[in-house]
N, C-alpha and C positions, 0 to 999 in steps of 0.2 A: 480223529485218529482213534481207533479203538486202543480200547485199555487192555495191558493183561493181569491174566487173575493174578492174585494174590495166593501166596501157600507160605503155609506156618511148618516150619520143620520143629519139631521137641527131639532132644536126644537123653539119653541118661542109660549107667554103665552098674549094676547093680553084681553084685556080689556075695555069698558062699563060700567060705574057705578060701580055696583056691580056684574053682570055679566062679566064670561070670557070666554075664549075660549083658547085652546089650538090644539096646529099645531104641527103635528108630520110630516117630509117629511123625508121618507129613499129612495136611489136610488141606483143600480149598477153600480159602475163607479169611479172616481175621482169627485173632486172638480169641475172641469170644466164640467164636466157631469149634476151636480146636481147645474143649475145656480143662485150663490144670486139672481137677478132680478127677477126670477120665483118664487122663494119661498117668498120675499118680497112681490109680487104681491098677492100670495094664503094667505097670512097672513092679507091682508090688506082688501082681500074678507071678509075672518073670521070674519073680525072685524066689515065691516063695516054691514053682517046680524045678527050682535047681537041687532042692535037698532030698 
């Protein structure tokens, strides 16, 4: 019986005043696939083009 893949969803709601932003990162793979430090990174982008 074939297998299905695997997908890693990350979410996180990042904030400005009163605006926010929100970051959705899904990827095929594992954990190790889909790395904290990248998604940290792209989260930290988000944030910082809200001001």
């Amino acid at each position: 019986m074939p297998r299905s893949p695997t997908v890693v969803e990350r979410f996180s709601v990042g904030r400005d005043g009163r605006t926010f932003t929100l970051v959705r990162w899904g990827q095929m793979g594992t954990f190790e696939d889909a790395r904290l430090t990248d998604f940290r990174t792209t989260t930290a982008t988000a944030v910082d083009k809200l001001s």
